[in-house]
N, C-alpha and C positions, 0 to 999 in steps of 0.2 A: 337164294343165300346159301352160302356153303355152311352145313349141318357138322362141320368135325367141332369136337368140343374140343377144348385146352384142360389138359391136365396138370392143377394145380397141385403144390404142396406150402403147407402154412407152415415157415419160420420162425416159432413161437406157439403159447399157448396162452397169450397175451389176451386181455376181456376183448377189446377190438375187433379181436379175430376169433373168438368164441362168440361172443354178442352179434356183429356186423356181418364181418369179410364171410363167413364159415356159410351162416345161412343163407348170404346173400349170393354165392357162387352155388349153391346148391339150387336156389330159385330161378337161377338164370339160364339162356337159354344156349348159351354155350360154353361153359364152362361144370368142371365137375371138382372136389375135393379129391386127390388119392393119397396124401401122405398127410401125417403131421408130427412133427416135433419138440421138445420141450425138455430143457434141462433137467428134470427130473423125467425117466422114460415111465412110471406109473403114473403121470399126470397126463401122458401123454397118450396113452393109454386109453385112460376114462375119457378125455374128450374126443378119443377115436369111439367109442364105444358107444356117448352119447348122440354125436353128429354121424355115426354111420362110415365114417374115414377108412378103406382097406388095410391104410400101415401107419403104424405109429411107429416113429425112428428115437431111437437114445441116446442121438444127437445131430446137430444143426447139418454137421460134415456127410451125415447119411444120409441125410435128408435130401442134401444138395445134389447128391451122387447118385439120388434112384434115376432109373432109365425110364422108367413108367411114369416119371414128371415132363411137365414141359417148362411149367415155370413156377416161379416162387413168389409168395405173396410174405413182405416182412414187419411185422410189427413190434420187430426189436425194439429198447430204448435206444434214444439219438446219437448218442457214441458208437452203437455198435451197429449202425447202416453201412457205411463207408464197406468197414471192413467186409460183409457177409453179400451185400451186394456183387459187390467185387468178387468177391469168391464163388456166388452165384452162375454169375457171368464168365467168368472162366471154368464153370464146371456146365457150359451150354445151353444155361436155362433163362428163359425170358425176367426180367424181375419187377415185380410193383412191389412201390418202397412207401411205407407212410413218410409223412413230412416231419418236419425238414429233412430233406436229404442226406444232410449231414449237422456237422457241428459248426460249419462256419464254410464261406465258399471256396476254400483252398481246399477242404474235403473234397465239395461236392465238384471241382475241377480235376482231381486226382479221380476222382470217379470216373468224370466223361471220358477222359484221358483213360481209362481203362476200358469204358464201354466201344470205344472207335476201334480199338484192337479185337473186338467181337461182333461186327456190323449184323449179322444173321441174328444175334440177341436185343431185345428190344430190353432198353429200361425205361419207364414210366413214375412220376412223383405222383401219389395217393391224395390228389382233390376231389375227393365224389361227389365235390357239390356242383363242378361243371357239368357232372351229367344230369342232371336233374332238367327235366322240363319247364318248370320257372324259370328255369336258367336261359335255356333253348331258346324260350318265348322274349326275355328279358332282352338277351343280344340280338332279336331279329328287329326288336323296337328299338334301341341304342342305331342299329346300323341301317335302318330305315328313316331314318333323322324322326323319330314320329315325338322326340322331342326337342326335337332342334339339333345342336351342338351340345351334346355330352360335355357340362365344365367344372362339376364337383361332385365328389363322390363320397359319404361318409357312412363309417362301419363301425358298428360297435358290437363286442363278442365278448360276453363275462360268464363266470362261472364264481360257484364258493366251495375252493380245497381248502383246507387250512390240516391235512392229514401230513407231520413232517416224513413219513413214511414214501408215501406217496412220488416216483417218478419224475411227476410235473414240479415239485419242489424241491431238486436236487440239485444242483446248479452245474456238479461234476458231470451229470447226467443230460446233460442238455435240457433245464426243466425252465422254467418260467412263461411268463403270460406270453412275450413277445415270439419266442421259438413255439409255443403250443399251438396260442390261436392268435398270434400278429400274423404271425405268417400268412393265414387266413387272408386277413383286410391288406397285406402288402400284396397278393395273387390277386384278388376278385377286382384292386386295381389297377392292376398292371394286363391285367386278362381285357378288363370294357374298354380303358384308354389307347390299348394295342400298341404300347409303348411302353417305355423306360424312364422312373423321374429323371429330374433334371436334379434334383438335389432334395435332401431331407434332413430333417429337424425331429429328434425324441427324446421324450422327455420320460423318466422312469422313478417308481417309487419300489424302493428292495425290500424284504422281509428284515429283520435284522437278526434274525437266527437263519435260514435257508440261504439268505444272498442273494437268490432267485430276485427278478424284477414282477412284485405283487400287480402291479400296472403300468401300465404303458403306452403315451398318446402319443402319436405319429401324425407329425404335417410331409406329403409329399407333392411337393411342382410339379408337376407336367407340363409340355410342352400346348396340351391342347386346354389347363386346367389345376385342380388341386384334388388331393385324396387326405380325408384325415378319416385316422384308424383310433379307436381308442378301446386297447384290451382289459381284460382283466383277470386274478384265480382268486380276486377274493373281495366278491361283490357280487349283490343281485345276478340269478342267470337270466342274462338278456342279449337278444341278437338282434339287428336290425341291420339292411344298407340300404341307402335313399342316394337315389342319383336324382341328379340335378342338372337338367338342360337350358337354353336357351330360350323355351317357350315351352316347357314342362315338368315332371317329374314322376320319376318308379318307384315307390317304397318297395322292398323284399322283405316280409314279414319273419319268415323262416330262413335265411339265408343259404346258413350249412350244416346243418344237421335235422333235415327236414323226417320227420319219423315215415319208415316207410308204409305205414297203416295207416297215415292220417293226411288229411287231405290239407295242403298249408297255401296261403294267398300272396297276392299278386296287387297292388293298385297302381293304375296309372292315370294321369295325367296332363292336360295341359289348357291351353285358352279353352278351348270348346267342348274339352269329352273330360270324363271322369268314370272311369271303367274299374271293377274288380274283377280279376282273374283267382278264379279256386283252382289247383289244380289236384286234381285226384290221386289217392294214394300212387305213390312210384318209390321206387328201391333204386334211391341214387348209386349204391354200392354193388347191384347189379347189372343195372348200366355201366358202371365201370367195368365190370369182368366183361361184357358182353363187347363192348367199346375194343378192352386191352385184346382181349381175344379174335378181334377181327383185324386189327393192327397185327398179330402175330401169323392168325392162319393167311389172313387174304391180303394183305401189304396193304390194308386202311392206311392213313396219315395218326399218330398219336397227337391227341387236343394235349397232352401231357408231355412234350418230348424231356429229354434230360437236361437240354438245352435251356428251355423254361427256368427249370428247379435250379440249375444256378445263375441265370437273372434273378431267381427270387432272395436265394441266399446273396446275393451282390449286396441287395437293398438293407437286408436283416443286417448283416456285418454294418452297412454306414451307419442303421439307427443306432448299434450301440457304441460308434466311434461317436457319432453328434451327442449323445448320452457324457459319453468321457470327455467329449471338448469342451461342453456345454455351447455348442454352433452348429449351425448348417453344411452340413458335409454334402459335396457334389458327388454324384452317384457316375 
């Protein structure tokens, strides 16, 4: 395996990317941190200070512009991907973009449309829960029929913000349950079913001070089946996704935000067997640096292309047109 590492620079000094991205590219085995940047340059500063980072920049534009980067990890808020992405990429640097990619899929097309004008630039949408091993193991049994026909898929992802401060409840800012972590349950299935609905159905309850949609359940058709997603930012935190075969079933106890110190499970299912899979601490966020970084140095295939991220956003846009029609909008 080729040994060059990818020199990253973080676009933001966002928790994400202090908590997550920061140490998880420092834990991994190809990738390193050399810059970071933060609208205020003394905050950017101390988290160069704290994470050991060689340059702290005093702004986004500098950041973009070091030569000692190769790419840029961005954990902007959601209005401001398009833009810095883009800018990324026309200043020659590979980019992973946390999700949504943008604000709606007319962004995130204006994006590809920029990205094809840089073919040598790779961009990538921020799922780190594909890399995970659960994950790895999850698809090898889906695509081994070990539970028949894969024909319904159900996800549920809640959290309790209730902070009006708070990013995720901003509505200007692209915040709500559906853009945070619908997105989530519209990816993990569109990712097993290895398709496109046929058409969707959501149904949403709004905050009446934020705007923001507090929850949000989602029925998607398939061609081979159905997906229902039901999010939340303000209820119990709870994660689950249970696929549903023909002559089986996979619960994913920890879906997407499996901790990377603790060991998270696996059950599966069917007529004869009844099996638990543990699988041992792993750093899904450093699988993804490791992943994005072999895609870049050694022309891997991205599990993440850009291509994806606006199939995803396609989906996101109809939930909240069937939202406004109160019907089933065809994708």
């Amino acid at each position: 395996m080729n040994s060059k590492k990818l020199r990253w620079g973080i676009l933001s000094s966002a928790r994400i990317a202090r908590q997550k991205v920061i140490p998880a590219i420092q834990r991994s085995q190809r990738g390193t941190v050399t810059a970071i940047a933060s609208r205020d340059v003394a905050v950017a500063r101390q988290v160069a200070q704290i994470h050991q980072i060689p340059v702290a920049c005093a702004s986004y534009e500098d950041l973009i512009n070091l030569r000692e980067i190769d790419a840029v990890y961005i954990p902007l808020p959601n209005h401001l991907h398009v833009e810095w992405a883009s800018r990324a990429l026309e200043a020659g640097k590979h980019v992973l973009c946390e999700k949504p990619l943008g604000m709606n899929e007319m962004e995130a097309t204006k994006l590809q449309r920029v990205s094809r004008q840089y073919p040598m630039q790779l961009i990538s949408e921020a799922f780190m829960y594909r890399y995970h091993p659960q994950w790895k193991r999850t698809r090898q049994l889906i695509r081994s029929r070990s539970i028949g026909d894969l024909q319904s898929i159900h996800v549920h992802f809640s959290y309790d913000n209730k902070d009006p401060d708070n990013i995720r409840n901003k509505l200007a800012l692209g915040g709500g349950a559906l853009m945070d972590i619908g997105c989530y349950g519209i990816s993990v299935a569109r990712w097993l079913f290895e398709g496109e609905p046929r058409r969707v159905c959501a149904r949403m309850a709004r905050h009446p001070e934020f705007g923001t949609d507090t929850s949000t359940t989602i029925l998607m058709e398939f061609s081979q089946g159905s997906a229902t997603v039901v999010c939340a930012t303000q209820m119990q935190r709870y994660q689950r996704v249970i696929l549903v075969g023909s002559h089986g079933q996979i619960t994913v106890h920890t879906p997407f935000n499996a901790p990377p110190y603790e060991t998270v499970r696996m059950e599966y299912q069917n007529g004869t067997e009844h099996s638990i899979h543990d699988f041992g601490p792993a750093d899904q966020y450093s699988e993804q640096c490791d992943h994005f970084a072999a895609a870049a140095i050694d022309g891997e295939p991205l599990i993440a292309p850009i291509s994806d991220a606006v199939c995803n956003m396609h989906v996101i846009d109809a939930c909240f047109q069937s939202e406004q029609k109160d019907a089933w909008v065809d994708c």
